[in-house]
PAPA-890156 format. One line per 2 residues: number of its first residue (from 1); their letters; for each residue x, y, z of C-alpha. Coordinates in steps of 0.5 Angstrom, whole numbers, plus 500, padded with zeros to 3 digits. Layout:
<nodes>
NUM = a = X/Y/Z | ...
</nodes>
This chain:
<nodes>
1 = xx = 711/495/021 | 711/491/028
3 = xx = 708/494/033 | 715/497/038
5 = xx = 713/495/045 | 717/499/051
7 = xx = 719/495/057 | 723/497/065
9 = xx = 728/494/068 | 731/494/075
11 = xx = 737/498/076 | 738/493/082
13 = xx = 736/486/079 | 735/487/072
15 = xx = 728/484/073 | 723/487/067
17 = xx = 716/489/067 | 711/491/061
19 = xx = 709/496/066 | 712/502/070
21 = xx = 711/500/076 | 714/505/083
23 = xx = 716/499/086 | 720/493/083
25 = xx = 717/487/083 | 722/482/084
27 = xx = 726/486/088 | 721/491/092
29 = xx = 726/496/090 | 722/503/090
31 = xx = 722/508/084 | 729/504/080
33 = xx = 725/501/073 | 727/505/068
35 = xx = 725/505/060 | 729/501/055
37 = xx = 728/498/049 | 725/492/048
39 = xx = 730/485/047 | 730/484/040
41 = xx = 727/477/036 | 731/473/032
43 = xx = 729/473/025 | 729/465/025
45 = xx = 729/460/031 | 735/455/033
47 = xx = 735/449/030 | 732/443/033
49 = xx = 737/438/037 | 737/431/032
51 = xx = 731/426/036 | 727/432/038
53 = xx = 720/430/034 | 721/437/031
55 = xx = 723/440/025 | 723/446/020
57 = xx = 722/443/014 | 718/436/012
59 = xx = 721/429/012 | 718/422/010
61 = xx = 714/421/016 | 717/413/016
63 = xx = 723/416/016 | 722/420/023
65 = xx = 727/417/029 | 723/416/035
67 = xx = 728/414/040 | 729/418/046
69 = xx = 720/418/046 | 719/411/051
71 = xx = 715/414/056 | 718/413/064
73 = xx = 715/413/069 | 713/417/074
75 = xx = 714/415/081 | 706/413/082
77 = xx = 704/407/078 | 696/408/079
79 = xx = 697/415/076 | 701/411/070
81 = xx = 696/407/068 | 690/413/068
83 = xx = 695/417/063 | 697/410/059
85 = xx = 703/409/060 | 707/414/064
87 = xx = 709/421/062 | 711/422/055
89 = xx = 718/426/053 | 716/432/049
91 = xx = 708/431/051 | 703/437/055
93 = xx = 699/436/061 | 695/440/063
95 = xx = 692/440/070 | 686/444/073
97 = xx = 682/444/080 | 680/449/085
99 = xx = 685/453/089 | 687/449/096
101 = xx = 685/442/092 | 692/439/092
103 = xx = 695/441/085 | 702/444/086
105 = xx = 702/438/093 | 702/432/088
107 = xx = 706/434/082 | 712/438/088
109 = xx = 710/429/089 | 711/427/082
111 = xx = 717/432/081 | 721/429/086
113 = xx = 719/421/085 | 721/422/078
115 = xx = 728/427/081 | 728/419/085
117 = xx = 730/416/079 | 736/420/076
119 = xx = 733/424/072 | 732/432/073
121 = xx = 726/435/074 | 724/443/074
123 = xx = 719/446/079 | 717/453/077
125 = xx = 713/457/082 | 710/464/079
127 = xx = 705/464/086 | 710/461/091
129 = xx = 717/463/094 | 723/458/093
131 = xx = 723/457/101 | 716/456/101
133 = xx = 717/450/096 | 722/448/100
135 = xx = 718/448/106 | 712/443/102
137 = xx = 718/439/099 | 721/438/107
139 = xx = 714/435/109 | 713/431/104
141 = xx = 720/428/104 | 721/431/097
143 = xx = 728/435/097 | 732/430/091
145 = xx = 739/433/089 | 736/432/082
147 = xx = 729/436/083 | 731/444/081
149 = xx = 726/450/084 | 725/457/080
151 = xx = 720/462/082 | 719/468/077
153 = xx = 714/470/074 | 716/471/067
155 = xx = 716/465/062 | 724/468/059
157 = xx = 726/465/066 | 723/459/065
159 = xx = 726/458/058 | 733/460/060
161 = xx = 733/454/065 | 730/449/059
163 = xx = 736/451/054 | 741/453/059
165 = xx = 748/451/059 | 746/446/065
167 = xx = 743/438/064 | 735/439/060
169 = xx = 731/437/065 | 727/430/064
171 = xx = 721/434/067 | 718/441/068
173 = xx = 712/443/072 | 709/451/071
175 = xx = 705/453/077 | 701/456/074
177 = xx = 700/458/067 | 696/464/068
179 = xx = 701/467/073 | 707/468/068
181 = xx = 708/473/063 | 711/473/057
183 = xx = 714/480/053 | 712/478/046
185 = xx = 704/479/049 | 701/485/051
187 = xx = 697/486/059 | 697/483/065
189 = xx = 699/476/068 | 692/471/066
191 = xx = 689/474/060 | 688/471/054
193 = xx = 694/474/050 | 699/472/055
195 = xx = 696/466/057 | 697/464/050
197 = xx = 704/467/048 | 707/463/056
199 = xx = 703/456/053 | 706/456/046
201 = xx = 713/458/048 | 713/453/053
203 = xx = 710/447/049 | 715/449/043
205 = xx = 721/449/047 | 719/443/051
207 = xx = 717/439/045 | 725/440/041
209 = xx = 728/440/048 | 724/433/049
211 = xx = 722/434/057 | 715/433/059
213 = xx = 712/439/060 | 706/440/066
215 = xx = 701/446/066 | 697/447/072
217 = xx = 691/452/070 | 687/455/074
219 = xx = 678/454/075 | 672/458/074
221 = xx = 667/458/079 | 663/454/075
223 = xx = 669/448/076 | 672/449/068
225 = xx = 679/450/067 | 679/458/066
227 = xx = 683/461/060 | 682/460/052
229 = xx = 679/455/050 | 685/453/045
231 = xx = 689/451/052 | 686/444/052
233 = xx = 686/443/044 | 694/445/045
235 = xx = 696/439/051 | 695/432/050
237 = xx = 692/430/057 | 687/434/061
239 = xx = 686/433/067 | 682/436/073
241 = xx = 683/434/081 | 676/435/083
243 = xx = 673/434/092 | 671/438/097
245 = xx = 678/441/100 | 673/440/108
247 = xx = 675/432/105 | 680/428/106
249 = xx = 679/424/098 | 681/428/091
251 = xx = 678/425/086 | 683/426/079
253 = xx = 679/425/072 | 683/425/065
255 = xx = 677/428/060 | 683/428/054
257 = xx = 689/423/053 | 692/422/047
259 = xx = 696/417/049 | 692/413/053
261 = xx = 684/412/055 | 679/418/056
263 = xx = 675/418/063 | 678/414/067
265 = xx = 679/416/075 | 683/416/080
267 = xx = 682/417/087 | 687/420/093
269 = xx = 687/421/100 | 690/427/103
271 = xx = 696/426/109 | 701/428/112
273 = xx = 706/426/107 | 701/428/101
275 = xx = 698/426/096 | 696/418/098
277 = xx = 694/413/092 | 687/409/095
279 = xx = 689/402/090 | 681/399/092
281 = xx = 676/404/092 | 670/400/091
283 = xx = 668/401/098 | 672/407/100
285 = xx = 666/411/101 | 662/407/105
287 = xx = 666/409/110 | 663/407/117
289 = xx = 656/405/115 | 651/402/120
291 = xx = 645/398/115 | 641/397/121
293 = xx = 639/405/120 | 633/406/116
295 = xx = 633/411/110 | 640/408/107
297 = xx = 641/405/101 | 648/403/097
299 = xx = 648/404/089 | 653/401/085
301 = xx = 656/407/081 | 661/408/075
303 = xx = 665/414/074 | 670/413/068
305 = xx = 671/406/067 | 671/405/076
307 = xx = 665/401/080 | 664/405/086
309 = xx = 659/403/091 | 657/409/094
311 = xx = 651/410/099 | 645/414/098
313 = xx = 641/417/104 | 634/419/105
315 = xx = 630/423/111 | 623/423/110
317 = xx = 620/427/116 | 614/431/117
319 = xx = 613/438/117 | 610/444/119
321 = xx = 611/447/113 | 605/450/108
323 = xx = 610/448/102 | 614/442/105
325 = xx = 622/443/104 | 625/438/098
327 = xx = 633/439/099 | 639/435/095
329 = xx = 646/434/097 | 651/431/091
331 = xx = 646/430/086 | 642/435/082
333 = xx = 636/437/086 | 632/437/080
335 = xx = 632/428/080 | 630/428/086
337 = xx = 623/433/086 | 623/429/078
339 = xx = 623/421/083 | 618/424/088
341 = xx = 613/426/084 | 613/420/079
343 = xx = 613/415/086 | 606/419/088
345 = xx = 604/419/082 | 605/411/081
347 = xx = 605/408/088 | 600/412/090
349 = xx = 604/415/096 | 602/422/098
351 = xx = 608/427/101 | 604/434/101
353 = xx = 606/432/109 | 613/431/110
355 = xx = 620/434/109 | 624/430/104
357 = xx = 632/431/104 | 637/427/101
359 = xx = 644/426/100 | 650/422/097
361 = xx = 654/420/103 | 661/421/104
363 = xx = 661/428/100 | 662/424/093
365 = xx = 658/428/088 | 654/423/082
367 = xx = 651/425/075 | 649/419/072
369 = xx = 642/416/071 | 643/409/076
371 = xx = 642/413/082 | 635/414/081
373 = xx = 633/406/084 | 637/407/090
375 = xx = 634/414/091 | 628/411/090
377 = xx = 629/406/096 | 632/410/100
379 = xx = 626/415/100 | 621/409/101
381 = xx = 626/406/107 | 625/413/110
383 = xx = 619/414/109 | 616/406/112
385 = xx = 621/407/117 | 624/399/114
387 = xx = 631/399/113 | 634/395/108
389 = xx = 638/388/108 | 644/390/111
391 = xx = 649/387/103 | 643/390/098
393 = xx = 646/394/093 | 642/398/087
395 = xx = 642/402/080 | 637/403/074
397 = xx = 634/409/072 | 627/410/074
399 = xx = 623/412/067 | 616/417/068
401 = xx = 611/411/067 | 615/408/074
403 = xx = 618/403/069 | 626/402/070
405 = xx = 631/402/065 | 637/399/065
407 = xx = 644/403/065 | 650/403/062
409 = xx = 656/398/063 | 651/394/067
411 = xx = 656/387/067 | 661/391/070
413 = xx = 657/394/076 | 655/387/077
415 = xx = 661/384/077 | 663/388/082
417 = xx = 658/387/086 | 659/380/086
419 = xx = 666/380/089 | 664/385/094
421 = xx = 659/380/097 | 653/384/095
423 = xx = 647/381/097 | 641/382/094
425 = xx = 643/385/089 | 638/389/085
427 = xx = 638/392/077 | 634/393/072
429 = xx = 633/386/067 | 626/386/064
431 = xx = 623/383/070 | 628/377/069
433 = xx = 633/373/073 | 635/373/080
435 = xx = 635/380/081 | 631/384/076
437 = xx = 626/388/076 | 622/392/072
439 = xx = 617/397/076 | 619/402/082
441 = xx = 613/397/084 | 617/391/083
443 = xx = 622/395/088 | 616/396/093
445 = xx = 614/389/093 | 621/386/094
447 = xx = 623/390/099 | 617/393/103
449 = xx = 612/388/102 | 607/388/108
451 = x = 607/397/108
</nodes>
């Protein structure tokens, strides 16, 4: 037998709770929940409207009707690109990224541009009141008649509002999924029966009512999208806002996509009016740099499939410590400890007396192994107190022998190096062509000759 669950509701609201609470949540009413009998479930679910993409009994697959499913736009066409070809009715996003960073600002944008266009669009808030919505929506110019707002913190709200009597919006935005709750699950708001029992019966609902449904999760500490790891294998896009919240850049990743490439990226500015698309990137984050400096150096980076040019900074001072200090910032500290010991090994530098910090400027954060060449150009400017060439632009990766190995999608970051008017640039190629070397001793030679 079914296991019977007990719910309260609100003699003043109607609002239901799972738990006895002195305290109405919805309505702060004091001591007016009272014990009924939980709402029963219908034996079979309602029928699937014609072009939906859902059925409950097979059909020949060549048969299946796909009119109604051409993806539209949403309003900002980079961000149409980096999920293929826009949003498509009946899909699942799923969006994470640290609290602050920007998530509920660019989708309250998305909602309202795709309001813009004639079409509606729900925002359901469970963190948010209606009049602060309003408030963010105000600022960023966002109050179209099309864009509809729900602040409820129980999926059968939002439910409702999808198959109710009024237009079935074109798209939904749940913010957050950890915050809703579900009376077909037992617990409080976030654990994994709720956020199981909340996202399943939205993606149903959403895929016969044939809306694009928007997820916003929360993250772990770590930066990984908190919850079941059954969430990601639900949706058809992942994507995670990323920066630092003391910045004004956020960058937006897309690490799942079944309608469209994987690992793609897309960078915004924080403003006024929101959230800012940055359309060349390339040199976004060099910023003011002054190359007369010594200790600087710019590497040619690929994040997903973009060439970045960031610059990396190097400070060799000496110290007056028994153990020197070796600190890193936007890069594992342990590439840099790996770099210095394989320059003292090969080019016969001593750092027993000095102080080495390094970082990569304007608060970006890079993984990839082509970094380690202009790290290591970065550290010898510092330490022979030599600036390099004002246009030069590295990457390789920089073996344990002193040997540099060439790194993925090469071709590209050259390209891009020459439409930026880099010069000279220097890359690993066997020792061959205009700007290749082989050694982290070719590298000193070129550059710093007469230490």
């Amino acid at each position: 037998m079914a296991k019977t669950r007990e719910i309260y509701l609100c003699s003043v609201c109607g609002a239901q709770t799972l738990q006895w609470r002195g305290q109405c949540p919805n309505c702060h009413e004091w001591n007016t929940l009272e014990a009924a009998a939980p709402r029963p479930a219908t034996g079979r679910r309602s029928a699937a409207p014609s072009g939906s993409g859902v059925t409950d009994r097979p059909v020949p697959l060549r048969d299946v009707a796909d009119a109604g499913h051409t993806p539209y736009g949403s309003g900002l066409k980079a961000l149409d690109r980096v999920l293929g070809k826009g949003l498509v009715p009946g899909a699942a996003i799923l969006v994470g990224g640290e609290p602050g960073i920007g998530k509920s600002t660019l989708l309250l944008q998305v909602a309202g541009l795709v309001a813009a266009q004639g079409k509606p669009a729900l925002y359901a808030s469970g963190e948010e009141s209606l009049p602060q919505i309003k408030a963010r929506g105000e600022r960023l110019h966002m109050l179209d008649p099309n864009l509809m707002a729900l602040a409820t913190s129980r999926v059968e709200d939002v439910l409702d509002a999808l198959t109710g009597g009024s237009a079935t919006p074109a798209l939904v935005v749940v913010d957050s999924v950890q915050t809703l709750t579900s009376l077909e699950a037992d617990g409080l708001p976030g654990n994994v029966s709720q956020v199981r029992a909340v996202t399943t019966a939205l993606l149903e609902a959403c895929r016969r009512s044939g809306c694009t449904l928007i997820l916003v999760g929360h993250v772990t500490k770590d930066g990984v999208l908190a919850g079941p790891r059954l969430l990601e294998h639900m949706v058809d896009t992942v994507i995670s806002l990323e920066g630092d919240r003391r910045q004004m850049f956020r960058l937006l990743r897309v690490f799942k996509n079944r309608f469209g490439p994987n690992e793609e990226l897309l960078v915004f500015r924080m403003g006024e009016r929101g959230m800012q698309v940055v359309d060349d990137p390339s040199t976004f984050f060099l910023g003011a740099r002054d190359a007369s400096l010594s200790g600087t150096a710019v590497v040619m980076a690929v994040d997903g499939q973009r060439p970045l040019a960031v610059e990396v900074q190097a400070l060799v001072a000496r110290t007056f410590l028994s153990i020197p200090r070796r600190a890193a910032l936007g890069f594992d500290a342990n590439r840099l400890h790996l770099l210095l010991a394989v320059l003292e090994k090969r080019l016969k530098l001593n750092f027993g007396q000095v102080d080495i910090y390094a970082k990569v400027g304007g608060g970006m954060r890079l993984q990839e192994p082509g970094l380690d060449l202009a790290l290591v150009a970065a550290v010898l400017s510092s330490y022979y107190d030599v600036p390099l060439p004002e246009k030069c632009v590295l990457w390789g990766e920089v073996d344990l022998n002193g040997q540099v190995r060439p790194v993925a999608a090469q071709d590209l970051r050259l390209s891009q190096a020459r439409r930026l008017g880099f010069e000279p640039i220097i890359y690993p190629d066997g020792g061959a062509g205009k700007g290749g070397i082989a050694t982290i001793a070719a590298l000193q030679q070129r550059l710093f000759r007469r230490q």
